[in-house]
N, C-alpha and C positions, 0 to 999 in steps of 0.2 A: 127103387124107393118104396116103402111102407108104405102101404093105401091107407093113413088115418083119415080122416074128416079133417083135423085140422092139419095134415100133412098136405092133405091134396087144394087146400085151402089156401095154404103159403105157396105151392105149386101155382094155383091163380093168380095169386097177390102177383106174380111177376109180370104178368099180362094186362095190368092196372095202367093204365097212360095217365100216373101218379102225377108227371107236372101239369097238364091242363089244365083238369079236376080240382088240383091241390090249387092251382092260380086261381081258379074260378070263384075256390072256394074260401082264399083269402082277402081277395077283391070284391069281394058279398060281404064278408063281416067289417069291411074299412078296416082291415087291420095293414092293407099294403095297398099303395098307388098304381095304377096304370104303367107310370113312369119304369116305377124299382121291377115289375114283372115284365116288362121288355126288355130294359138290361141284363135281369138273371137269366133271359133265357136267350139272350145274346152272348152270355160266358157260356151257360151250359153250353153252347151250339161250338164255342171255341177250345171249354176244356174239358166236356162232359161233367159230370154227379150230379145230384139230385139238389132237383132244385130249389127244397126247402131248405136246404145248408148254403147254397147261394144265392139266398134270401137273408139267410143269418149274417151270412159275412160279408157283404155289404152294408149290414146294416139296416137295411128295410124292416127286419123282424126280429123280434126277441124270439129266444131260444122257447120258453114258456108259451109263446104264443104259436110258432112250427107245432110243438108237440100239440096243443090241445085239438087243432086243426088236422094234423095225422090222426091221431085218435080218434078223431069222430068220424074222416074220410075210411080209415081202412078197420075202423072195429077192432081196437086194439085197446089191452088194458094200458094203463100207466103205473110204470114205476113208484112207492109208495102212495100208491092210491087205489088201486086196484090188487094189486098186485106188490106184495112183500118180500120184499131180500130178508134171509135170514142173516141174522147180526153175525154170528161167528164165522168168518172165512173159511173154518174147517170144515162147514154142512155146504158150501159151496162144491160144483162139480154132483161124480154121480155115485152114490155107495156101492162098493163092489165091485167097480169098475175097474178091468186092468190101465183102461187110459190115466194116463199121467195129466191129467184134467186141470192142474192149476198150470204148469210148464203150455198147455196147448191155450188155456185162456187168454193168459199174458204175451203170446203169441200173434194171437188171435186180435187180441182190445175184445173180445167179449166173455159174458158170464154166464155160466149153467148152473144152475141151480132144481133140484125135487120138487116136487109139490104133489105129493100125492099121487097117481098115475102119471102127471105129467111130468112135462123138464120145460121149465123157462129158459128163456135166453134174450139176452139183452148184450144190442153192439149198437154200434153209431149209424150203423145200416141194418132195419130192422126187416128190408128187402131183401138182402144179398141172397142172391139164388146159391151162390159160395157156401157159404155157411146155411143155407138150410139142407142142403143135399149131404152136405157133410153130417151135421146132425140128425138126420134122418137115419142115417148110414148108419151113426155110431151108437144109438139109442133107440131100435126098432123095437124095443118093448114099451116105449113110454108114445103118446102125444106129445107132441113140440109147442109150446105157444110163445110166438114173439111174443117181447114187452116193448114198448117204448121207455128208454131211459135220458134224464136231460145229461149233459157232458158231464159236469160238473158231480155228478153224483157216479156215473161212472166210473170218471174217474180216482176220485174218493176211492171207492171200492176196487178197483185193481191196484192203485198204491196199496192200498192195506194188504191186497192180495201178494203182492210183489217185495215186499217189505223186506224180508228177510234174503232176498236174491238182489238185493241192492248193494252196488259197494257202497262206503260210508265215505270214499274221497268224491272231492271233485276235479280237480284237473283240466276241466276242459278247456282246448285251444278252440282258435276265434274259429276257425271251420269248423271245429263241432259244433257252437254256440250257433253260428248260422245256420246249420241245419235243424238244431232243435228248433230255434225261433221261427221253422217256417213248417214245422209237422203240424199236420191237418188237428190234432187235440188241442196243441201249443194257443193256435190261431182261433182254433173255438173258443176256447179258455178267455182268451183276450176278449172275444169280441163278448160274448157271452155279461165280462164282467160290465164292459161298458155300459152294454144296452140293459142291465141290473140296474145299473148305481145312476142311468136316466129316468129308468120308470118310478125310481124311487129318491128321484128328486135328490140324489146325492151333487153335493155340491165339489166336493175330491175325493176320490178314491187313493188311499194307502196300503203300499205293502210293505210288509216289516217282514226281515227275515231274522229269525231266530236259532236255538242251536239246531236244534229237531224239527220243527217247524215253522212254517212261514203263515203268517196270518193276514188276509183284506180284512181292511176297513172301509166303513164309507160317513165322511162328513154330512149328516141329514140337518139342518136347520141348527148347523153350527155345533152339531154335537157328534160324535164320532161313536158310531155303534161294528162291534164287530159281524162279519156276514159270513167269510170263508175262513178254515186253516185245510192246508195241505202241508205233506211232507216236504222237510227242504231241500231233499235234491231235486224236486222239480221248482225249485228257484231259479236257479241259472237260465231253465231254456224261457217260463215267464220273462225276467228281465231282460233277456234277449232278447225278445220277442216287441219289448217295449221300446227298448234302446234305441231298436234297429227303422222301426214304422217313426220314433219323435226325433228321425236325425242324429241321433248322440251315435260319438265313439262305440261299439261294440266290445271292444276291447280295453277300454281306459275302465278301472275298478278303482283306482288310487285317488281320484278328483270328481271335486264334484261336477255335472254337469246341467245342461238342461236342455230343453230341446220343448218341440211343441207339434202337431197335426190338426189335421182337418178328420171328422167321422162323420159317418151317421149311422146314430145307433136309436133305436125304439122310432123311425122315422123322424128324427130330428137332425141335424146338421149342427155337428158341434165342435166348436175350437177347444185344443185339450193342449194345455201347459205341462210340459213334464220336466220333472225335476229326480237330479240323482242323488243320493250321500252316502259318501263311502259310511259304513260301520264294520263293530268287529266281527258280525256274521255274514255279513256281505250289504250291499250297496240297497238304502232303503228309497221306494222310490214313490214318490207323490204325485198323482193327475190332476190338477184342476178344470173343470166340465165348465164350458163357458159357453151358451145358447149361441145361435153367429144372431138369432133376429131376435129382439127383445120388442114387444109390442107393447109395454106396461111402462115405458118412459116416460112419464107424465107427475108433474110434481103431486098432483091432487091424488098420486097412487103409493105417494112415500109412508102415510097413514101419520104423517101431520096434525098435530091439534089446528085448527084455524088460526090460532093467533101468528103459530110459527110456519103455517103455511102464508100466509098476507106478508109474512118480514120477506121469506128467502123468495117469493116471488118480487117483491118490491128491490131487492137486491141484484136481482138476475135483468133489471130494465135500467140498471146505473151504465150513466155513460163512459166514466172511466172509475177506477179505484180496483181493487184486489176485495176477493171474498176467499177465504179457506176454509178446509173440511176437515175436520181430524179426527182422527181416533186410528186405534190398531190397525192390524191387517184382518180382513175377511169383517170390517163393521159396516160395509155397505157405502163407503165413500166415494167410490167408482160410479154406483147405480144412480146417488144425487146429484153428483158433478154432470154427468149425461142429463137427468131430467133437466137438470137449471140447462144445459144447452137446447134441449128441446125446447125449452119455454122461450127461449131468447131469440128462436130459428125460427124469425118471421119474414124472412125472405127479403128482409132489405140491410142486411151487415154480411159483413164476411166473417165466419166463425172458421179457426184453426184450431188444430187439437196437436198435441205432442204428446206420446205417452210410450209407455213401455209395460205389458205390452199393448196393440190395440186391443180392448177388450171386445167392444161391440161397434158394429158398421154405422153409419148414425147417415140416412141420404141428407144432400143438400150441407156437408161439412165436408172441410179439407181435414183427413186424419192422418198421422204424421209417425211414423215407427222407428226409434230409436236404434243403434246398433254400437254399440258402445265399442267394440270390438276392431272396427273398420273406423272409428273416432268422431259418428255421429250421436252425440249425448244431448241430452237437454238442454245445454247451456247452445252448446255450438246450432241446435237446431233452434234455439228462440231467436238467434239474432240475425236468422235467415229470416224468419215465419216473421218480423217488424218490417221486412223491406216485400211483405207481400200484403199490406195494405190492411190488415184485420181490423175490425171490427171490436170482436172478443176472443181470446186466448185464452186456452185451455192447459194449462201443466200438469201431467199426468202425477208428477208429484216434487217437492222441492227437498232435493236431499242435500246442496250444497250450498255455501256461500256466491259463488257465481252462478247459479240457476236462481236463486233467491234476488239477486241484486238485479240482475237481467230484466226480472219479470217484475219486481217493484218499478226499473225506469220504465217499461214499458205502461205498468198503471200510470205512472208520473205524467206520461206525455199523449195521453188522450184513449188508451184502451182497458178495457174489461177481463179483470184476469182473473180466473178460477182457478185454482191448486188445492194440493190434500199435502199435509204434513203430520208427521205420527204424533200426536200426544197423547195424554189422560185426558185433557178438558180441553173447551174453546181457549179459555185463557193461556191456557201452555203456550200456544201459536207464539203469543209474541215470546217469549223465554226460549222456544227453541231457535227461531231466527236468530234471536240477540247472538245467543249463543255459540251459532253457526259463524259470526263474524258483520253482522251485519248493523250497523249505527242504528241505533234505535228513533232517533228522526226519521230515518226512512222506513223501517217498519212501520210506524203509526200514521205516520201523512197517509200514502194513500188507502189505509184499511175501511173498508166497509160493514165488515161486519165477519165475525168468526163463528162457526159451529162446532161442535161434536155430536159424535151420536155413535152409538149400539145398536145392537141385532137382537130383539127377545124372539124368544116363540111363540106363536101363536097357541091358543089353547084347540085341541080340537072339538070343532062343532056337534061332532056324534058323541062323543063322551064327557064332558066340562059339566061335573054340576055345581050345584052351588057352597060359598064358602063364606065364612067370616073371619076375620081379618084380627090379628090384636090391636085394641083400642087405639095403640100411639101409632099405629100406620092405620087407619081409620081415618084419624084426627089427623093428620097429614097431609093425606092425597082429600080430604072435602075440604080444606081449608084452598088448594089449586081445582077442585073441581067447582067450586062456586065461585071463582075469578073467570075460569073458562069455558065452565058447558053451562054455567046456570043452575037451575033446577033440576036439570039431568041427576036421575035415581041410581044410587051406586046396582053394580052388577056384581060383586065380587064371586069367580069361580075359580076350582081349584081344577086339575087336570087328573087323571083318572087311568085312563088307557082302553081300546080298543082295537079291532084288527082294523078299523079304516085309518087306524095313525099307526100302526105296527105296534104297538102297545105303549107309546111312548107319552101319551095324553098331548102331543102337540103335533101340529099339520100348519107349515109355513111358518115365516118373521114375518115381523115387521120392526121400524125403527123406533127407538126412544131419541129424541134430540136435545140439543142446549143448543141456542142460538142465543148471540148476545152483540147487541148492534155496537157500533164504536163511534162514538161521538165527538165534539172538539174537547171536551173534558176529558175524556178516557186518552184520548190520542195524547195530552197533555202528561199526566200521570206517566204514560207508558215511557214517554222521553225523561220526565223527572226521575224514571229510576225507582217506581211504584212498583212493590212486591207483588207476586202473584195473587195472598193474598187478598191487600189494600184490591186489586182490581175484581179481585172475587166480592169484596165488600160494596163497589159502586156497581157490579152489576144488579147485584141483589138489591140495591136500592132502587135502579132502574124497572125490577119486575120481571127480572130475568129469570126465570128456572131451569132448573140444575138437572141434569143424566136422573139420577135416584125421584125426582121427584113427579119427573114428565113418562118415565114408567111406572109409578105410582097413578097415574092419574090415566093409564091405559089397564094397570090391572082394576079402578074402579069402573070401568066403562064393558069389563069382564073380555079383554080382549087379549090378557095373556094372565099371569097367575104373580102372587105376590112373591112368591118361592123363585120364579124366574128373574124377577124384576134385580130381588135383592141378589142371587148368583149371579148375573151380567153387572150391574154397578156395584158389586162388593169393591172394596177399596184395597 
């Protein structure tokens, strides 16, 4: 071997007792627990590698976080940051050289690249005594300086490399597809995206495949920003790799499926929904990230004006009648339903829940997991959940006329029932029951009270400054802000962008609501065959405000932007 400095250097680096060091020294910055570094060095002890990769794929650490941590342990540049790939695949390898240096990278998983006397190289083991003797061998006129590179841009870079040595079918049978989904890249890849799309508060990660390309997204505060593309023959072993960990058929591409896991990724512990759909470039597939512990349960954390915080709490202490939630999918309807249970979970009723799926553990409630498949649905499990003595009942949501009639006798005859049904407004609720098949006497007798609500984004605190408003939305939101907050000074700010929000000028929701109580006059109307409408006319008489107006009166308080308010309630 060539005596360089840094040859004899990499020489040392093997004699480094790299997991101690590297534990010690991620257990100093609180970037990992006690717990996750006995584990990993419980697998290392059973299957060998290093132990900041079985730190990754576990889940205890983000890939981002390994590397900054090797870097500073072994003195090593980083990949775009230190140290620059050149853009053209062709200045990769080494000029002059008889080796056939792309055939040996792609070989390899690693990349050599010039720099002046030296030759960089970057693999997934920036130790491998393998590859450094090797490269010593084959380059004794340059210095070798490891880089550290994250996966994801590795591999970037050997697709491109590889491009042209790719066949363009795919073909693969399920044993291929098994295999791919379980190669050491495959599995980084995966793990890698998760513990991404948690640190950055991603709410579902999508993957779309295309003709050439396949691209992640990640849902951030309800808005879908793209993060990854790769090429799309490394489609298949991805979604194999997804199939196979969420339970789904490996081999079913024609139906849709779905399937769900347990992770923990950025040391968090998280239930993840997955969902398939066949398309014409192959099967697109959506994760949904769901915390297992929510600690922010608490109605006074929904970000409520007071008035409609004092209703939906005064609602949540009725002894029997029905209250619903409504609005789309992903407007926060789940999150409310759970706080009103918390608020009502004061240790002397029995609180049941039925949903599909369970979203969050909630102690001190019976929660109840659907399976429609095997012929446990909502209906068939309400009318189990009344011969077990409840208190208050939870429907995770009413999508027929028999879960609907169920759960109204059950308000009928002395219980508390919470549900979520899809409309536009509060007022829809009763028009889709009706709808559903259900007499409209029973819809109205036992109602308590109906909401909707949406999700805006918050504006972010390091960048939002200030804005003014056109005069007619001005005049609007102070005509409800002097009903509600008083003398409270408008705030109006507009959103901007910074690297602390990714540039997007917002950092978290919060809810807009309409709640609108139901009364013996309304319950009247409803049975008379009173249009949507006429009942939008009595609530508004009652004082009730509307989706548009109760986000109006959060962008004057400067807690999200008026541009946001008007995109979420545009009609």
């Amino acid at each position: 071997m060539t005596d360089t400095p840094l040859a004899a250097r990499n020489v040392a680096m093997q004699h480094v007792p790299a997991s101690s060091r590297l534990g010690e020294r991620l257990l100093a910055r609180g970037a990992i627990r006690s717990a996750d570094l006995e584990r990993a060095l419980e697998l290392q002890a059973q299957m060998g590698g290093r132990l900041g990769s079985l730190l990754v794929r576990i889940g205890a650490l983000s890939e981002e976080q390994l590397l900054e941590a090797l870097a500073e342990q072994l003195a090593l540049p980083l990949l775009g940051r230190e140290v620059t790939l050149p853009l053209d695949p062709a200045e990769w390898g080494v000029p002059g050289s008889d080796t056939d240096w792309n055939e040996w990278m792609l070989d390899q998983q690693v990349l050599v690249w010039t720099d002046g006397e030296r030759a960089c190289w970057a693999s997934r083991d920036p130790l491998s005594p393998s590859l450094q003797e090797a490269l010593d061998y084959a380059l004794p006129q340059y210095a070798l300086q490891p880089v550290l590179a994250a996966g994801q841009a590795l591999e970037r870079a050997l697709d491109a490399l590889g491009q042209r040595q790719r066949d363009a079918g795919g073909g693969d049978d399920v044993r291929h597809l098994r295999e791919l989904a379980e190669e050491a890249p495959v599995v980084e890849l995966v793990n890698n995206l998760l513990a991404q799309a948690v640190e950055q508060r991603a709410s579902d990660i999508h993957l779309e495949p295309g003709e050439h390309e396949f691209v992640v997204r990640f849902r951030i505060d309800g808005v879908l920003y793209a993060r990854l593309a790769l090429p799309r023959e490394r489609y298949n072993a991805v979604a194999s790799r997804l199939k196979l960990i969420s339970g789904m058929d490996i081999a079913e591409r024609r139906l849709p499926q779905d399937g769900r896991l347990t992770v923990r990724a950025a040391s968090q512990a998280m239930d993840v929904r997955a969902s398939a759909l066949p398309g014409v470039h192959g099967e697109s597939i959506v994760l949904r990230l769901l915390p297992k512990e929510r600690k922010d349960l608490g109605l006074e954390r929904l970000g409520m004006a007071p008035d409609h915080l004092a209703l939906l709490q005064g609602w949540s202490r009725e002894a029997h009648g029905i209250v619903l939630v409504t609005g789309p999918t992903g407007s926060g309807k789940s999150t409310t339903l759970y706080a009103t249970l918390a608020a009502s979970n004061d240790g002397l009723k029995k609180i049941i829940t039925v949903e599909d799926p369970v979203e969050f553990q909630l102690p001190g409630i019976t929660q109840v997991q659907t399976h429609a498949d095997i012929g446990l649905t909502f209906a068939g499990v309400l009318r189990s959940i009344l011969r077990q003595d409840p208190d208050v009942v939870m429907v995770g949501e009413i999508r027929d006329r028999e879960t609907a009639e169920i759960a109204i006798q059950a308000a009928l005859t002395g219980h508390l029932v919470l549900s979520t049904v899809h409309t536009n407004d509060a007022l829809g609720a009763f028009t889709r029951l009706i709808d559903m098949g259900v007499e409209p006497f029973l819809v109205a007798t036992p109602m308590k009270g109906v909401q909707a609500q949406r999700l805006v984004r918050r504006l972010c605190p390091h960048c939002a400054r200030p804005a003014q408003p056109l005069p007619a939305i001005a005049t609007e939101a102070q005509t409800w802000a002097a009903r509600v907050l008083g003398d409270a000074p408008a705030q109006w700010r507009e959103a901007v962008g910074c690297p602390q929000c990714q540039g997007t000028g917002y950092r978290g929701r919060v809810g807009i609501y309409e709640l609108v109580p139901v009364d013996e006059a309304m319950q009247q109307a409803v049975v008379a065959g009173a249009t949507h409408l006429q009942l939008r006319a009595m609530a508004r008489e009652r004082g009730c405000r509307f989706l548009r107006e109760d986000g109006l009166l959060k962008a004057w308080q400067g807690v999200t932007s008026v541009d946001e308010v008007l995109r979420v309630t545009a009609v």
